[in-house]
N, C-alpha and C positions, 0 to 999 in steps of 0.2 A: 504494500500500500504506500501512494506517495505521499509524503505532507505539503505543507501549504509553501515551504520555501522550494520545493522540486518545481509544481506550476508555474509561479513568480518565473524563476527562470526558463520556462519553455515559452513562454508570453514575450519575452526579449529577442529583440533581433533576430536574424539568419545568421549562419555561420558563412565566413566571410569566403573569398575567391581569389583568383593573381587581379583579374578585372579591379575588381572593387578597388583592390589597394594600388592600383595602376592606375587608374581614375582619379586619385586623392579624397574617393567619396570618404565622410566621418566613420569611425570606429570607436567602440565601447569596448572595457570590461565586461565581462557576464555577468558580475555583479553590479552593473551601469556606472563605473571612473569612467570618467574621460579620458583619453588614452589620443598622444601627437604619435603620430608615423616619422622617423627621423631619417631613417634609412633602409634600404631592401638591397641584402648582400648576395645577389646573383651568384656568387661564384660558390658557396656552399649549396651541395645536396644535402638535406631540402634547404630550400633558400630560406634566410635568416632575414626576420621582419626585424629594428629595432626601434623602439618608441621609448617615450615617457610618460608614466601613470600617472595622472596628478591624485593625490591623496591630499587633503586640507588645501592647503595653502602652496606645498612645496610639488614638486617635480622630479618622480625617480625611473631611474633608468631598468628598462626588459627587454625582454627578446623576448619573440614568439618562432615558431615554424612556420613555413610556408600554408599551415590549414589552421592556422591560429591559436593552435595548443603553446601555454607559457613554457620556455624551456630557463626562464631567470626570471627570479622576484626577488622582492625587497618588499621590509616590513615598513611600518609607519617610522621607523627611526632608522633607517636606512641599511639595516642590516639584511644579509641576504637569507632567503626564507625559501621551505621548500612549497612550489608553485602547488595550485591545486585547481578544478574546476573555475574557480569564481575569477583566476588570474586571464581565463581564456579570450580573446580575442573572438566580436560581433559586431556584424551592421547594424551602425548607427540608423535609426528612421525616425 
């Protein structure tokens, strides 16, 4: 049986494409941060998304995979943390 945080998140965005982030269209957290695309590392299998998450006020540095799974997170104090679900990469709408 799911709970009421599992729904929340199926209600959120599509998971994202190369299009999407080739477009410069917006992106989200799965848990809805705001999330800047800074750069897309072609030259890595799978190609390497990196952005900045904003949490509060400040701005930390991730990487995602090319299908938007977190492969680096960072906690609210900048320490680095191990990624989960909620660190995942979606279209913004």
């Amino acid at each position: 049986m799911k709970d009421l945080k599992d729904f929340v998140f199926e209600q959120r965005g599509e998971p994202i494409d190369d299009q999407w982030i080739q477009d410069e269209k917006p992106v989200m957290t799965k848990d809805g941060r705001q999330v800047i695309i800074t750069k897309v590392d072609y030259k890595e299998v799978p190609n390497i998304i990196k952005g900045q998450v904003k949490m509060g006020t400040k701005l930390f540095d991730y990487e995602w995979d090319d299908t938007g799974m977190c492969t680096k997170a960072l906690d609210r104090m900048g320490n680095p943390k191990k990624s989960d679900e909620s660190d995942n990469l979606i279209k913004a709408n």
